[in-house]
C-alpha atoms as a printed R data frame, in Angstrom:
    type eleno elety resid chain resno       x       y       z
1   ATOM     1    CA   UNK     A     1 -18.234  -6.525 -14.246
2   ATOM     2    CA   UNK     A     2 -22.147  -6.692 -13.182
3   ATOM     3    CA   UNK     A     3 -22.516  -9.795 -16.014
4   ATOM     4    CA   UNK     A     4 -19.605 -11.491 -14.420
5   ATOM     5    CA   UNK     A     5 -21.293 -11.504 -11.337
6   ATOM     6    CA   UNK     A     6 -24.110 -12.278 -12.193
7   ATOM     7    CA   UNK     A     7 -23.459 -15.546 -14.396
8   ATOM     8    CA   UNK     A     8 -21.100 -16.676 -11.460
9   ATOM     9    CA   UNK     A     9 -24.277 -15.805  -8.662
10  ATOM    10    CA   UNK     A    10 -26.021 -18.286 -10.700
11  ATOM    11    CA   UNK     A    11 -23.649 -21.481 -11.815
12  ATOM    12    CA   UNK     A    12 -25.427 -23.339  -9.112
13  ATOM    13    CA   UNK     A    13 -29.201 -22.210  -8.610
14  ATOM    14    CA   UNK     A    14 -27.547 -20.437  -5.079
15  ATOM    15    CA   UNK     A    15 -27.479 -16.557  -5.579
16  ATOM    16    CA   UNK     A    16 -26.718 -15.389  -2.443
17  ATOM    17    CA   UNK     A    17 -24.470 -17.875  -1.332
18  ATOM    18    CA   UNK     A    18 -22.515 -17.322  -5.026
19  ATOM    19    CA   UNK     A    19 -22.475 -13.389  -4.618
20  ATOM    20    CA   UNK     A    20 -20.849 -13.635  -1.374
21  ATOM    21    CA   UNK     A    21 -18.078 -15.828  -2.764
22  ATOM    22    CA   UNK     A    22 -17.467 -13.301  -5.655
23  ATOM    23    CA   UNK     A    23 -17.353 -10.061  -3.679
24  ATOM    24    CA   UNK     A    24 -15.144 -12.163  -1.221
25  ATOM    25    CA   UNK     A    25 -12.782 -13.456  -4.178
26  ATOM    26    CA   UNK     A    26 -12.521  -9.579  -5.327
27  ATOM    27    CA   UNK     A    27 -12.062  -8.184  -1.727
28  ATOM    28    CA   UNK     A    28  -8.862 -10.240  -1.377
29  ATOM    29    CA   UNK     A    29  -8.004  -9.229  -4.466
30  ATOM    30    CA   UNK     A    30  -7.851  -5.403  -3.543
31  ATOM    31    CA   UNK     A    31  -5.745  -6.871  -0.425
32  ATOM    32    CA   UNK     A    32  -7.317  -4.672   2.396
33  ATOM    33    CA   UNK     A    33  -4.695  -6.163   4.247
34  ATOM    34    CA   UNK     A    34  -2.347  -3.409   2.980
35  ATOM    35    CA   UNK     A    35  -4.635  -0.364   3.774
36  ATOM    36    CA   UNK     A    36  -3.137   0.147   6.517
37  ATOM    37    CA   UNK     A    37   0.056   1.213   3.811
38  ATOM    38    CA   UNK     A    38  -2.202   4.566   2.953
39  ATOM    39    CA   UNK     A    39  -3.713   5.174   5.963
40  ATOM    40    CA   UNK     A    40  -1.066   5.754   8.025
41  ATOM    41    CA   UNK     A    41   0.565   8.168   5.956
42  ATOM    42    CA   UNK     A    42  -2.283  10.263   5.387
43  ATOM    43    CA   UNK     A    43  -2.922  10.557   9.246
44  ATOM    44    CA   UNK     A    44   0.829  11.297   9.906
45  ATOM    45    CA   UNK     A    45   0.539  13.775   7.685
46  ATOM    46    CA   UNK     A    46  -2.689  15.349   9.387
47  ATOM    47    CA   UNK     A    47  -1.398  14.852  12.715
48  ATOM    48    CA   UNK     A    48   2.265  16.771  11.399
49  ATOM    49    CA   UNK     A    49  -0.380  19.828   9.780
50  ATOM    50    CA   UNK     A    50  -1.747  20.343  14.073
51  ATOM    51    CA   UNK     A    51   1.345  20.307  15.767
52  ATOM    52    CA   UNK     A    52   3.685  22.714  13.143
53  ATOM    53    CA   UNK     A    53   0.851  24.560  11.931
54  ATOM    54    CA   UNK     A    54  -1.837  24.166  14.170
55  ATOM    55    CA   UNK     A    55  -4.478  23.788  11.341
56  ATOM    56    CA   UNK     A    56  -6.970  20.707  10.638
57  ATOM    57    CA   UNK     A    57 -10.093  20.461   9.018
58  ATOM    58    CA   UNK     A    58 -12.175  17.407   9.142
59  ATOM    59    CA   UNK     A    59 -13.445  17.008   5.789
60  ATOM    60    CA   UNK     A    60  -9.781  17.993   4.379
61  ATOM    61    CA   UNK     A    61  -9.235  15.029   5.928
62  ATOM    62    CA   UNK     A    62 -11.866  12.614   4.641
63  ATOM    63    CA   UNK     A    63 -11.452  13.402   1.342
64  ATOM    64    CA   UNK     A    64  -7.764  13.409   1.306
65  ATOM    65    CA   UNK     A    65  -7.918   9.941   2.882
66  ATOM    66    CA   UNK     A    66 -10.471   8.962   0.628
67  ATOM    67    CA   UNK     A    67  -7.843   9.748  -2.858
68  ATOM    68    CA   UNK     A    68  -4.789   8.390  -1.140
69  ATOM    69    CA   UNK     A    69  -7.175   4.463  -0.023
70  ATOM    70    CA   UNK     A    70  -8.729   4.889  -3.815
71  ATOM    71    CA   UNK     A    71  -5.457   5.150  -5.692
72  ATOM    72    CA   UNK     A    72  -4.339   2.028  -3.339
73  ATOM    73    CA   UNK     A    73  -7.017  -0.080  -3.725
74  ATOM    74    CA   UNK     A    74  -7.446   0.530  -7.505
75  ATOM    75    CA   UNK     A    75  -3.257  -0.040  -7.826
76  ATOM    76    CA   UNK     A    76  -4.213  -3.344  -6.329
77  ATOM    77    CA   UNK     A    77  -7.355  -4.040  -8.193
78  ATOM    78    CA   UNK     A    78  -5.085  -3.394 -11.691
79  ATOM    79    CA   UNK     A    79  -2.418  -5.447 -10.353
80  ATOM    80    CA   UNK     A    80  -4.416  -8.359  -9.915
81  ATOM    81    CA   UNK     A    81  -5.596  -8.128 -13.402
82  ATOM    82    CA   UNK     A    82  -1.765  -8.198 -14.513
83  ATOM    83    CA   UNK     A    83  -1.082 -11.513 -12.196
84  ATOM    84    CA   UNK     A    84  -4.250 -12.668 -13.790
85  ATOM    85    CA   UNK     A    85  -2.910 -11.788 -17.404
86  ATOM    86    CA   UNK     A    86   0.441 -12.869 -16.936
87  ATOM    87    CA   UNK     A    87  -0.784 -16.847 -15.924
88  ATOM    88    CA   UNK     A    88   0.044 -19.430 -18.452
89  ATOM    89    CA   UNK     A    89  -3.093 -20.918 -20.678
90  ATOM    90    CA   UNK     A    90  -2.417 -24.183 -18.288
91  ATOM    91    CA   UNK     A    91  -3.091 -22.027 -15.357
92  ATOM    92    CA   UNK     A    92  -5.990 -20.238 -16.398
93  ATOM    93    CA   UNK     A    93  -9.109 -21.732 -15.170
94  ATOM    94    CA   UNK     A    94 -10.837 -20.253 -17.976
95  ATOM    95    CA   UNK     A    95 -13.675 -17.745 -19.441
96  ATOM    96    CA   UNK     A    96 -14.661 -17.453 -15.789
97  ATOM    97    CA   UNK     A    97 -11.036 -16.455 -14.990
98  ATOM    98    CA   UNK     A    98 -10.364 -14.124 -17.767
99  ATOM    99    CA   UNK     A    99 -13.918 -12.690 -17.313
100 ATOM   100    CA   UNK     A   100 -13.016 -11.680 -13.550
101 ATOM   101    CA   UNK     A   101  -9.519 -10.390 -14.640
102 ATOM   102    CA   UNK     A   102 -11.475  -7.662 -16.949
103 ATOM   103    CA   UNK     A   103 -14.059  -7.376 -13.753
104 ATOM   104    CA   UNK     A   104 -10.729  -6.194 -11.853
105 ATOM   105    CA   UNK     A   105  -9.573  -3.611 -14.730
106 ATOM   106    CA   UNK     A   106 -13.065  -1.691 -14.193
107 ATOM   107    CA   UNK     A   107 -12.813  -1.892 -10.560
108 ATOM   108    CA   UNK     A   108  -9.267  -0.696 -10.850
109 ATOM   109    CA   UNK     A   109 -11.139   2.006 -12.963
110 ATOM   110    CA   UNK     A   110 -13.580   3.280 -11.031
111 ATOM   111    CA   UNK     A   111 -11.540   3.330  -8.110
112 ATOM   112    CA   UNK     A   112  -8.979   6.404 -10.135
113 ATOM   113    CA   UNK     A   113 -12.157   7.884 -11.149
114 ATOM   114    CA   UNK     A   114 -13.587   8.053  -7.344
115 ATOM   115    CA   UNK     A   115  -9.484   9.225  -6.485
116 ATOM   116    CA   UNK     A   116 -10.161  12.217  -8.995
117 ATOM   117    CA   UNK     A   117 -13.541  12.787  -7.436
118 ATOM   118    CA   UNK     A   118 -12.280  12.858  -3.879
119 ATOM   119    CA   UNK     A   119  -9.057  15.218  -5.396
120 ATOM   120    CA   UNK     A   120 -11.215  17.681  -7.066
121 ATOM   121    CA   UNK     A   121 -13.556  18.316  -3.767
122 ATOM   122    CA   UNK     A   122  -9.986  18.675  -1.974
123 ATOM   123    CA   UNK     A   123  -8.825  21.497  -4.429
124 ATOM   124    CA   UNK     A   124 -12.293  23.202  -3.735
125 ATOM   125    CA   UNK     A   125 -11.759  23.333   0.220
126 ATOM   126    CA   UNK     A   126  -7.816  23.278   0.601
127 ATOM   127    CA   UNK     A   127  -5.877  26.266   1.219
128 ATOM   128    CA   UNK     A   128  -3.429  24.877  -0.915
129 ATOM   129    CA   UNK     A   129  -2.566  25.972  -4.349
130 ATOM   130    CA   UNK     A   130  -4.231  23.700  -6.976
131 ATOM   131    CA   UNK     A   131  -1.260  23.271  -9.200
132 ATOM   132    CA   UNK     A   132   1.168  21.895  -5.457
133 ATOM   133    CA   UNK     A   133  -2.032  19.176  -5.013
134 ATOM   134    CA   UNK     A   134  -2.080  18.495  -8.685
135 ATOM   135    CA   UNK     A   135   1.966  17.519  -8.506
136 ATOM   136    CA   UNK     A   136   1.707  15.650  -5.750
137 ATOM   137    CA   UNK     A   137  -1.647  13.714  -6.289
138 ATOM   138    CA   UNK     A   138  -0.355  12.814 -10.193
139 ATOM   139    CA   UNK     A   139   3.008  12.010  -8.782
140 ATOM   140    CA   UNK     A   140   1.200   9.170  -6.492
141 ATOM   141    CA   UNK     A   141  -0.884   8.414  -9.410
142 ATOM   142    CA   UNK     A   142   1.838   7.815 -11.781
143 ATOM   143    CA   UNK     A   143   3.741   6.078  -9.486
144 ATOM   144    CA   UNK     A   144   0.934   3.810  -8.367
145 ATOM   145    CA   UNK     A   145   0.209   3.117 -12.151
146 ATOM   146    CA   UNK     A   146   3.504   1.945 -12.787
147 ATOM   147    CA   UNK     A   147   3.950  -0.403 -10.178
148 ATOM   148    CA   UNK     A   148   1.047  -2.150 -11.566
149 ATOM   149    CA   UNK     A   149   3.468  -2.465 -14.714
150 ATOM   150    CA   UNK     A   150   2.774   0.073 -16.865
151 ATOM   151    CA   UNK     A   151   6.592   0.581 -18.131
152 ATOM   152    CA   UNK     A   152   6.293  -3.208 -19.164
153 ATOM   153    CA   UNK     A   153   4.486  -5.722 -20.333
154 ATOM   154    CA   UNK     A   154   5.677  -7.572 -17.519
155 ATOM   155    CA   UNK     A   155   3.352  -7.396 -13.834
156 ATOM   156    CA   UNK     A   156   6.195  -6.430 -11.966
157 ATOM   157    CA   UNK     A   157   9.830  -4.952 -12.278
158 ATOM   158    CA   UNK     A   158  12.602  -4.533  -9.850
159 ATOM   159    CA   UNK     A   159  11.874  -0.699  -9.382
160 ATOM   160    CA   UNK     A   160   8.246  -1.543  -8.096
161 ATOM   161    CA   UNK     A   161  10.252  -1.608  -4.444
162 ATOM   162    CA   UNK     A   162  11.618   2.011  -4.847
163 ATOM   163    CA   UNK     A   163   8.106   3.022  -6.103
164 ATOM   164    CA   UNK     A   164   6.349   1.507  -3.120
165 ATOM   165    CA   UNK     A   165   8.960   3.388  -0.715
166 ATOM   166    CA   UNK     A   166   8.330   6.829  -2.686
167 ATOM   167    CA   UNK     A   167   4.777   6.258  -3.139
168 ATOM   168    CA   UNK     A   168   3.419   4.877   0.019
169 ATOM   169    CA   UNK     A   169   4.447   6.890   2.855
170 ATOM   170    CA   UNK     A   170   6.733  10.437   1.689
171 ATOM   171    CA   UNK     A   171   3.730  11.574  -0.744
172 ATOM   172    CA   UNK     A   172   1.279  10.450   0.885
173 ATOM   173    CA   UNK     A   173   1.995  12.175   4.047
174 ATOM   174    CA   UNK     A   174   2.966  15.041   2.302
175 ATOM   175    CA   UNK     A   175  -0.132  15.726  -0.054
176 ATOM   176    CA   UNK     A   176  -2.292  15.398   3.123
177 ATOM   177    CA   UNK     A   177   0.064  17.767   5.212
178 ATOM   178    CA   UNK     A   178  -0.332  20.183   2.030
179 ATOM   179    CA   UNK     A   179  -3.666  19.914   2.043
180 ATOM   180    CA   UNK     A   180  -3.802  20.595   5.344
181 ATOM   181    CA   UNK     A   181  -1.896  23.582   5.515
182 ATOM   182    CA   UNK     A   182  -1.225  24.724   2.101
183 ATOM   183    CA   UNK     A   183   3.024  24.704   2.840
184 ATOM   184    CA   UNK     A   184   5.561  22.425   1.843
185 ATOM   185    CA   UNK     A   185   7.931  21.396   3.941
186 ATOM   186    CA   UNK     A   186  10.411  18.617   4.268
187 ATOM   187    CA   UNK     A   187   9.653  17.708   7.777
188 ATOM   188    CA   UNK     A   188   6.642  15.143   6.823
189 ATOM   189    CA   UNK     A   189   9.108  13.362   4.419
190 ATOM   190    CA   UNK     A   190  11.443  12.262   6.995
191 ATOM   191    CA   UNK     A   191   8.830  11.620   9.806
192 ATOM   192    CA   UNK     A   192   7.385   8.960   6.565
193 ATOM   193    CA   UNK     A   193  10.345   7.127   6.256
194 ATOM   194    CA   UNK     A   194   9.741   5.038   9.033
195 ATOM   195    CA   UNK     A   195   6.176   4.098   7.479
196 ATOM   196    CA   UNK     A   196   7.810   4.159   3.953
197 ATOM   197    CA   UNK     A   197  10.255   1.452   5.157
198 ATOM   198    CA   UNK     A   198   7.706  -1.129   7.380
199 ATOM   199    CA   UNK     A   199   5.423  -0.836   4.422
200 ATOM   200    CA   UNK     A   200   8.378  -1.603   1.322
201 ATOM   201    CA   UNK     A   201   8.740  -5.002   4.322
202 ATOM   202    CA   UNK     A   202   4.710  -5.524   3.458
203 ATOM   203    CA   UNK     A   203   5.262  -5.914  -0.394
204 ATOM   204    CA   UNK     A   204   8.681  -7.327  -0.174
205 ATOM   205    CA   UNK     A   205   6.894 -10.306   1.978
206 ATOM   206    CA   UNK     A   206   4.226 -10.717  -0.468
207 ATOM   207    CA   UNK     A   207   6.939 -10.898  -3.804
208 ATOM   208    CA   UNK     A   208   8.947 -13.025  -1.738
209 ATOM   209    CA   UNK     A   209   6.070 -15.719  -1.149
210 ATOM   210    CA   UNK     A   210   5.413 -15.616  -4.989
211 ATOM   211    CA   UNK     A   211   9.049 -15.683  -5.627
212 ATOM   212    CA   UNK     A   212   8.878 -19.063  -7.387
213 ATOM   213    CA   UNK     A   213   5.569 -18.478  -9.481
214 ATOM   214    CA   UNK     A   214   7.422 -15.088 -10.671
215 ATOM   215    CA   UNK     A   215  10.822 -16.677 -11.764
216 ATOM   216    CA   UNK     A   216   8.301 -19.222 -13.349
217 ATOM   217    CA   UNK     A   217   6.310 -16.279 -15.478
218 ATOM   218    CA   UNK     A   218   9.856 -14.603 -15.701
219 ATOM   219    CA   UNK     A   219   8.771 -11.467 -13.470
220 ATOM   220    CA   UNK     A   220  11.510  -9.771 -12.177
221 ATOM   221    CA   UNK     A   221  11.431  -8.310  -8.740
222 ATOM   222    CA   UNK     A   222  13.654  -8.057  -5.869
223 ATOM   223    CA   UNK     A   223  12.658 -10.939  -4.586
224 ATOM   224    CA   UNK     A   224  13.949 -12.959  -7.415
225 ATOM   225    CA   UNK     A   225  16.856 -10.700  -7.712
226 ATOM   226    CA   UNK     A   226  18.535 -11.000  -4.542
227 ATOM   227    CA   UNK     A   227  16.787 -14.710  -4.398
228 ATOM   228    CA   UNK     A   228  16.009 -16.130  -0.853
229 ATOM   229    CA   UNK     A   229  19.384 -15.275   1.818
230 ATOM   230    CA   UNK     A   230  19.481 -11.752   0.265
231 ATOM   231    CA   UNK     A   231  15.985 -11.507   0.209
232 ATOM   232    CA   UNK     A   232  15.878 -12.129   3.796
233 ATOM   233    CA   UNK     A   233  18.625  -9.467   4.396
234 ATOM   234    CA   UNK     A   234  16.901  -7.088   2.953
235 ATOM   235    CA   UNK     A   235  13.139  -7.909   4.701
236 ATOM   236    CA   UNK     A   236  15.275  -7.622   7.986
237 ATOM   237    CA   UNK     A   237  17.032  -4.090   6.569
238 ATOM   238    CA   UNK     A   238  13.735  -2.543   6.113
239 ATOM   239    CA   UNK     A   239  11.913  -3.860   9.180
240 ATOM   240    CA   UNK     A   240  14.819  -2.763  11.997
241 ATOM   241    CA   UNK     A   241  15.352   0.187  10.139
242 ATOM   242    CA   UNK     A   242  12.733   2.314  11.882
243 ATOM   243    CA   UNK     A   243  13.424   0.621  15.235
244 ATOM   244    CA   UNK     A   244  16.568   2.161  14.723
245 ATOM   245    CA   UNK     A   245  15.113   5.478  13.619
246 ATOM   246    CA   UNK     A   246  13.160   5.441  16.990
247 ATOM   247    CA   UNK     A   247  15.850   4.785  19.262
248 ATOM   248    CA   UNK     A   248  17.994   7.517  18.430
249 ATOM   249    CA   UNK     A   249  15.103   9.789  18.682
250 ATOM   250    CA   UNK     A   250  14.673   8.364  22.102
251 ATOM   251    CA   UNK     A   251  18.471   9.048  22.378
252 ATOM   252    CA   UNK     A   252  18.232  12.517  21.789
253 ATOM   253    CA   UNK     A   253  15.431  12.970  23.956
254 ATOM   254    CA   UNK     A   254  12.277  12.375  22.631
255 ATOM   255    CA   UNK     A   255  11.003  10.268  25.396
256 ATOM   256    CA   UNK     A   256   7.842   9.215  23.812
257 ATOM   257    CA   UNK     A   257   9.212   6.910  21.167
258 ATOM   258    CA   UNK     A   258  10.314   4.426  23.683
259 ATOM   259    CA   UNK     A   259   6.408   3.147  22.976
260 ATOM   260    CA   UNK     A   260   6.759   2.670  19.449
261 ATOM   261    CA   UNK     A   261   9.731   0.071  20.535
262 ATOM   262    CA   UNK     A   262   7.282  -1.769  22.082
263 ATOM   263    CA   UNK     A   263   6.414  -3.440  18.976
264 ATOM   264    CA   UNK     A   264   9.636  -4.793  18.666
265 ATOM   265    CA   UNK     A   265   9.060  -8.492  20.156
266 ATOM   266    CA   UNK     A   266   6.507  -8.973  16.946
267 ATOM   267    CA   UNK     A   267   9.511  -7.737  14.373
268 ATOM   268    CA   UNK     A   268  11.682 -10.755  15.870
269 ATOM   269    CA   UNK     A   269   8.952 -13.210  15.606
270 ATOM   270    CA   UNK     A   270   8.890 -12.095  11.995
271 ATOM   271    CA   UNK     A   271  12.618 -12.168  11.265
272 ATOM   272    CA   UNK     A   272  12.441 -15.726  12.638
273 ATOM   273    CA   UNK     A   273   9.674 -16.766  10.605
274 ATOM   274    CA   UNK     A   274  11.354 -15.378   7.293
275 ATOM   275    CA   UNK     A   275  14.596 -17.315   8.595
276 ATOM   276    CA   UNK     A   276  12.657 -20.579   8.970
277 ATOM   277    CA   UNK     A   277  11.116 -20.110   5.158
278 ATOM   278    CA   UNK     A   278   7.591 -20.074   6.789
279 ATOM   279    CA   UNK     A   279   6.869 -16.918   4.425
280 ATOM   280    CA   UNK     A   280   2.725 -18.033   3.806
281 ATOM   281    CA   UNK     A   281   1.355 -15.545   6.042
282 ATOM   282    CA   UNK     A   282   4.053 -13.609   6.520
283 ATOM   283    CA   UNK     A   283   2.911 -10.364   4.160
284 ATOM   284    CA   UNK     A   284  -0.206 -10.365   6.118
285 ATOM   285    CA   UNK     A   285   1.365 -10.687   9.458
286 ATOM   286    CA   UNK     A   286   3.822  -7.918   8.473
287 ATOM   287    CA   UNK     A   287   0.852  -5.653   7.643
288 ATOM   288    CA   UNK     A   288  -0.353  -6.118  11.141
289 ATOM   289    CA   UNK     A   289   2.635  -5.393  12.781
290 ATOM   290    CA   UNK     A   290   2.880  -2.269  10.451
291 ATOM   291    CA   UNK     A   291  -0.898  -0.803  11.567
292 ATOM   292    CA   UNK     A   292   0.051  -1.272  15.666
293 ATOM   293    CA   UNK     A   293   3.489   0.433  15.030
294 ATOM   294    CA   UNK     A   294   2.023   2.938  12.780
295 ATOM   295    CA   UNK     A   295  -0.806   3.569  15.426
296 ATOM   296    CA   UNK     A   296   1.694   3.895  18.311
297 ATOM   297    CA   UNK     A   297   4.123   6.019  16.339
298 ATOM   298    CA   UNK     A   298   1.083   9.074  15.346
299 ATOM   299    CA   UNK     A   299  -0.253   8.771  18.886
300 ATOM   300    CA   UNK     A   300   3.652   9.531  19.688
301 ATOM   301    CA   UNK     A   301   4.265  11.902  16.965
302 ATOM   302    CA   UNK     A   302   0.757  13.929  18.063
């Protein structure tokens, strides 16, 4: 990884200005866009742990946040590498490009070691039984492996959608309410699916603005499943969804998520975007949407 960077500082005499185009190239390769996917979760769950249990701990916290962003961020960094690999020899660019592909494998790599790290210091301070943090933590793990295409030798599959709404929000929130308070409990699980849902919209976004590359490569996702109308159906399904959720918990009384509703003006601007096949920015733009919402829902959930 270090040689890679370090040939490319240099192609042309300009060091500084080189480096800073590399680290940017790999940034938006780990997508920080999407953070907001893990972070969420892990604060819902850590807000959840106060109010039933009344029990936080700050550094339970940190660290927990700091397995659930690794194991994103190095699912992201590996499935780069597997876009990267899966290009045809007329798309490569060259040694350069297959060089920064392997750069994104140890990135990937030290990222699950710094997710095992951050899990073993949780074991050491949680009241939670080791082997309940173990499940959940090599559940995530698993299920973040796969998704990079790990069944296949394929980059992506169909069932990376069901992974990202299992993997994203339910066990995330729940290994950092577990962590928090050493009980399971079904509770966090539902109060994810709202965040499992706008965060499934994210990725769906981002497949569906590749859709044409994939069917090209012969990737099979939703996307180029349900192709363009039923892609849009579903995008829609999964982004109302939790408005939904919110207003019958407004219905029954819960006053408070009336604000998360406020959010609702950006989800139509979306859905009209989608409809008008302006899908460019649109996994980005979902992401944003999902970090106010998310915001506004823990505030309301706290």
């Amino acid at each position: 990884m270090f040689r890679f960077l370090y040939r490319n500082a240099n192609s042309d005499g300009s060091f500084q200005r080189n480096v800073k185009t590399v680290f940017t190239s790999y940034l938006i390769a780990l997508q920080p866009w999407s953070f907001s996917v893990s972070l969420a979760p892990v604060a819902l769950g850590n807000v959840l742990s106060w109010r039933e249990k009344s029990q936080f701990s700050l550094p339970i916290f940190l660290f927990s946040t700091i397995v659930v962003l690794s194991v994103h961020a190095a699912s992201n960094a590996v499935h780069a590498y597997r876009d990267g690999h899966g290009k045809t020899d007329q798309e490569r660019s060259g040694k350069a490009d297959k060089e920064r592909s392997k750069a994104m494998v140890q990135i990937g790599a030290v990222l699950y070691v710094l997710a095992c790290v951050a899990m073993f210091v949780v074991t050491c301070i949680s009241p939670a039984k080791m082997e309940h943090l173990a499940l959940l933590f090599f559940g995530g793990l698993s299920a973040s492996f796969l998704y990079t295409g790990g069944w296949s030798a394929k980059p992506h599959s169909a069932l990376g959608d069901l992974l990202i709404i299992v993997m994203f929000a339910p066990i995330a929130v729940l290994f950092s309410y577990v962590a928090q308070c050493g009980q399971f409990d079904l509770k966090p699980v539902l109060y994810a699916m709202p965040l499992a849902l706008n965060a499934e919209a994210i990725f769906h976004s981002e497949n569906v603005r590749v859709m044409e590359r994939d069917k090209g490569h012969g990737t099979v996702t939703t996307a180029t499943v349900l192709g363009h109308r039923g892609s849009y159906v579903f995008y829609v399904f999964l982004l109302f969804t939790p408005y939904i959720i919110f207003s019958v918990m407004l219905i029954k009384g819960s006053l408070g998520f009336v604000f998360p509703l406020i959010t609702l003006r950006g989800a139509f601007d979306l859905e009209k975007c989608f409809r008008q096949r302006k899908i460019e920015t649109m996994p980005s733009r979902t992401a944003r949407l999902n970090t106010y919402l998310a915001v506004i829902y823990i505030l309301v959930t706290f």
